[in-house]
BAVEXMI-79965 format. One record per atom (N, C-alpha, C): x, z, y; residue in three letters. Coordinates in steps of 0.05 Angstrom, whole numbers, plus 5000, padded with zeros to 4 digits. Layout:
<rs>
XZYALA...
</rs>
This chain:
<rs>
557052064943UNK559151864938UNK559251684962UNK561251624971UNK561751434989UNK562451244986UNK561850934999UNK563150734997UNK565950725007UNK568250664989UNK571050695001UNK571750435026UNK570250195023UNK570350055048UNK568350095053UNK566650185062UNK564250255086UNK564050555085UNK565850595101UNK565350935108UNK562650985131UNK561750825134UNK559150905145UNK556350895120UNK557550905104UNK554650865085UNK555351115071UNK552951275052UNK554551375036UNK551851425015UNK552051384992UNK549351504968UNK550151684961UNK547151864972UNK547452144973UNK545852274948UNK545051964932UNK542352054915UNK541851854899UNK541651864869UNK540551654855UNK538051764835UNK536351544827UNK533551584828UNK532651424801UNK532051564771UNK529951314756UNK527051334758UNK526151504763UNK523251574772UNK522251694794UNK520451554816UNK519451694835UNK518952014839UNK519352184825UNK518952414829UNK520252534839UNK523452374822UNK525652514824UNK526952444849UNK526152164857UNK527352074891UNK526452204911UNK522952304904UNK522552514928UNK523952774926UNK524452924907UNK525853124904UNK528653074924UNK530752874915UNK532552794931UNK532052744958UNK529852584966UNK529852534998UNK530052845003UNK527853004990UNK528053235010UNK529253545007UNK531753424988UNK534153624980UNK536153485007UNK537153215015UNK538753105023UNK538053015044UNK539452955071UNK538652775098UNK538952485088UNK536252345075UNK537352165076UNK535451865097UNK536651595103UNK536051425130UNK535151255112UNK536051115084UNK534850915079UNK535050995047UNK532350855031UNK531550905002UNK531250525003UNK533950514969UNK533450264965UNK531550294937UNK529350114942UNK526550264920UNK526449954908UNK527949994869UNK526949744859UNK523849734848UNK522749544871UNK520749434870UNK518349264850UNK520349254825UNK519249084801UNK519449294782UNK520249534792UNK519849814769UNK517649874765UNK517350164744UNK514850244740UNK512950234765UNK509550224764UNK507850304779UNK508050474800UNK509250714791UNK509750934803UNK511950864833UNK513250744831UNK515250644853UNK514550454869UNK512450394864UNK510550174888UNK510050304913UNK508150494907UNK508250724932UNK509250954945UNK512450914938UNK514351014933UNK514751064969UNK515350834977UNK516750825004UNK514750905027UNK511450865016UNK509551065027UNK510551375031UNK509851475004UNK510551684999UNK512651825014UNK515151695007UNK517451835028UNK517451795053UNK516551615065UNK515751755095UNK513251935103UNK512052045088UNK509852175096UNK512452505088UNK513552455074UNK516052635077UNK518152675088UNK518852415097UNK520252385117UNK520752215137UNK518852275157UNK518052135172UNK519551855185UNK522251815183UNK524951665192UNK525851455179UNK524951535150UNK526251415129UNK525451165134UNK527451015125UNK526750625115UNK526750555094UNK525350335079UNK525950315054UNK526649965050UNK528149985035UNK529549765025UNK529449605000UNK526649404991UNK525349414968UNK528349164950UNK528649284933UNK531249084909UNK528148914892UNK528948714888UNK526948494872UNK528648274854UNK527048264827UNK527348104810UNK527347744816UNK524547824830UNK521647674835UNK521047574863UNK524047524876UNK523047684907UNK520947334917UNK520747124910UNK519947014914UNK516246964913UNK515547304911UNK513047254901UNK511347414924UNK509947244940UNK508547394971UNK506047604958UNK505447674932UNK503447854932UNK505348134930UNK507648134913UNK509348414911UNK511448474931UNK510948154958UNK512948284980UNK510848404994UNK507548255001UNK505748415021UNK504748685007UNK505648834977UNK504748974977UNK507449184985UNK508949184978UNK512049254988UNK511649285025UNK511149135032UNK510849145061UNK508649345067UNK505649365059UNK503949565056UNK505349765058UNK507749825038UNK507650195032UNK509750255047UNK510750005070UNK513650075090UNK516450015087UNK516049795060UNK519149705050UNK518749485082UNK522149565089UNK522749365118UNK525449155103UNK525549215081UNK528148945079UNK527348885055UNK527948625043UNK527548585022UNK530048445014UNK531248514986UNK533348384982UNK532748354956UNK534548104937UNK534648014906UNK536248114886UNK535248274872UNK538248314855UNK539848294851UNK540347974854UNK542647864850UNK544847704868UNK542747864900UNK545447914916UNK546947994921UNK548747904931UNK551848074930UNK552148264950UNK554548494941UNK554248674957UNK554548574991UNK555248485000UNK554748365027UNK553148395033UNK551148325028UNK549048175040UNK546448385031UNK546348525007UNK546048855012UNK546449035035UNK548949095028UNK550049205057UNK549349085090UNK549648855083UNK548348735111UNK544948845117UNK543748805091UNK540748895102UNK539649145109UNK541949345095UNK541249575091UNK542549735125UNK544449575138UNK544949625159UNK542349535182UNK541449285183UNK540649195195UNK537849365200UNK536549535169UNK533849685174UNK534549845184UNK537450005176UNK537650245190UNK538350245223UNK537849975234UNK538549885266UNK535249885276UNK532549915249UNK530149895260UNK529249545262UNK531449365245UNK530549165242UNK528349145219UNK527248915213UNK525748815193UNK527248615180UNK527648615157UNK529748425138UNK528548285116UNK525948135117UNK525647955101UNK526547615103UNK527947545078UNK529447245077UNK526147055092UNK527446885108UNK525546675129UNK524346575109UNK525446465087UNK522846315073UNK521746495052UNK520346725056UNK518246835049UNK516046875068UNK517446845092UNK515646925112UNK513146795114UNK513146605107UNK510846375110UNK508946515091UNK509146555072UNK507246615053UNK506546965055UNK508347075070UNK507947335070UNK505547385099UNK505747205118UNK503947245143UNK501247045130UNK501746885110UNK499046825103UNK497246925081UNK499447185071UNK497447405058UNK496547615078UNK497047705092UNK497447935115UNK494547785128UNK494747515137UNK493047375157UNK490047405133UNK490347295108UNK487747245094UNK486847525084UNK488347795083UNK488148045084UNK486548145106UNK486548085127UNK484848185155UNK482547955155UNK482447815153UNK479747655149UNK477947675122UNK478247725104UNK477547915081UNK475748175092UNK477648395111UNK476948545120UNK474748635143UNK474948415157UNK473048365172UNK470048145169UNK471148045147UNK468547955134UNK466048205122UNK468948445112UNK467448725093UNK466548805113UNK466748815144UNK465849025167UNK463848905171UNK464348595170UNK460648555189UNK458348655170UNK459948495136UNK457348595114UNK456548935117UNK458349045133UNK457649475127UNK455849445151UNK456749315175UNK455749375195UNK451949255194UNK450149125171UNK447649105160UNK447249415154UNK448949575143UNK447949825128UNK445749975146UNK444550125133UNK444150385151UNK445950595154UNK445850775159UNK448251115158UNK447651135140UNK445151275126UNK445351275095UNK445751085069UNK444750825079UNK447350715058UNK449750665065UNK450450685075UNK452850785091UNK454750975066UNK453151245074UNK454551455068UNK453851495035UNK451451265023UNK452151284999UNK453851054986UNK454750874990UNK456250704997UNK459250914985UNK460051035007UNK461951235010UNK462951404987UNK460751414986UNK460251644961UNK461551464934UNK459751244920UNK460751094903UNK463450954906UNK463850954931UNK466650884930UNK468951064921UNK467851364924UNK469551534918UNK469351614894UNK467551424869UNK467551554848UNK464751734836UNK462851734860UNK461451964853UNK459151804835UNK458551964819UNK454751774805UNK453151854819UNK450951774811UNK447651784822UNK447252054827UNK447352274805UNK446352574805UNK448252584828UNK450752554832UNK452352774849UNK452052664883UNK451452374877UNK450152214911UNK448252434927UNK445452474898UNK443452514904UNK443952824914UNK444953024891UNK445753264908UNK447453314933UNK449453144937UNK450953094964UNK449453124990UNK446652834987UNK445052775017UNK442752915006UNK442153134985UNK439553284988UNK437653014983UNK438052904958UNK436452664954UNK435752584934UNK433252434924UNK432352464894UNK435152284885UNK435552184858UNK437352014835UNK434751754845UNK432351724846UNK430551504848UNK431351394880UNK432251544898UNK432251474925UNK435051304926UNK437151474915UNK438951364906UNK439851124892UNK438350994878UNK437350784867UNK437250594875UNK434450654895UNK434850504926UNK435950424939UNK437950624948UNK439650554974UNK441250364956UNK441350404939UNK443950224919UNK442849924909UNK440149904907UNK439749574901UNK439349434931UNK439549644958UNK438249614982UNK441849404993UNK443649644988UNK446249614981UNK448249304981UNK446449364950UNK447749094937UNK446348794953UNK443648844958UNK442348634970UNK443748494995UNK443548685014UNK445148735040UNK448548555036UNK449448615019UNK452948575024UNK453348355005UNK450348244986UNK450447954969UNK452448034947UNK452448154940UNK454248284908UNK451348254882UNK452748234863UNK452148354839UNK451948674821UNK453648744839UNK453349024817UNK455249234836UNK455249484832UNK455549784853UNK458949684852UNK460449594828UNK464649614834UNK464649374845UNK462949084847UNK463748974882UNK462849074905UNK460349224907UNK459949304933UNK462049544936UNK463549664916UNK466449904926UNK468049704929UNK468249404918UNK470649264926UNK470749224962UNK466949154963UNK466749015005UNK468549335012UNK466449524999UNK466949775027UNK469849815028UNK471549795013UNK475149895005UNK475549615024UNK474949425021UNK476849265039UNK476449335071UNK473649345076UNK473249505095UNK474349735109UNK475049935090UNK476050145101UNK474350315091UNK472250325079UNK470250515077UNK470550615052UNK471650935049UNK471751015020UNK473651235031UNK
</rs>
């Protein structure tokens, strides 16, 4: 369908569940996915997703809520470049949706403030988790790794050829090291870290 005044736009594809939008990106050529952002779960990592399918694509996150810096920096995370309100008018839609597809970034100025001081307290978080890994040894390290991915004690211990008692170890050795309480904050340090 085409817009009858903007013959340069055209929706080539409409979408109620993520599944079905990747199906469409990659039935259709399409430049920009406008992804409402206050939808199911599933559409959060939506605009991830379609560029790992298509590499070009932009995404254009629609918001209820747009005034809220934890669901624009997580929107920004998965590659949404514009952010617009529901209950803007087509203008100004159209305006944003031109502007990403020029390779701009289109978030309204007064989010910005709060969006570079989640981004900013996001990397210092993270580098707080690197110095705490950088105490580890390799092996707690790599069992570290392990629990981050889910695994228990028996499957650590078969992994590094290692008793469930050694295991144990490295894990109160672990928790000591990085000043936690219990093995799902030390997966919280290592994930902010990177490690997992």
């Amino acid at each position: 369908m085409r817009f009858d005044a903007e013959p340069d736009l055209e929706v080539v594809a409409t979408a109620t569940h993520a599944d079905e939008a990747l199906r469409a990106a990659t039935a259709s050529p399409v430049d920009i996915a406008l992804i409402d952002v206050d939808g199911p779960e599933s559409f959060v990592a939506l605009g991830a997703r379609l560029r790992l399918m298509r590499p070009g694509i932009a995404s254009v996150g629609l918001t209820d809520g747009g005034d809220e810096p934890t669901a624009l920096t997580a929107a920004v995370h998965q590659g949404v470049r514009g952010w617009v309100s529901k209950t803007a008018d087509i203008s100004e839609l159209l305006a944003v949706v031109r502007r990403v597809h020029r390779g701009e970034t289109c978030i309204p100025p007064r989010l910005l403030t709060g969006l570079l001081d989640r981004l900013l307290s996001e990397r210092a978080e993270e580098r707080a988790a690197e110095l705490l890994l950088a105490s580890l040894t390799a092996r707690e390290r790599r069992v570290l790794r392990a629990m981050s991915q889910g695994a228990g004690r028996q499957e650590i211990a078969d992994e590094l050829a290692i008793s469930v008692h050694t295991v144990r170890t490295h894990t109160q050795n672990i928790l000591t090291k990085l000043d936690v309480h219990s093995s799902l904050a030390a997966v919280r340090v290592a994930r902010r870290a990177g490690l997992g």
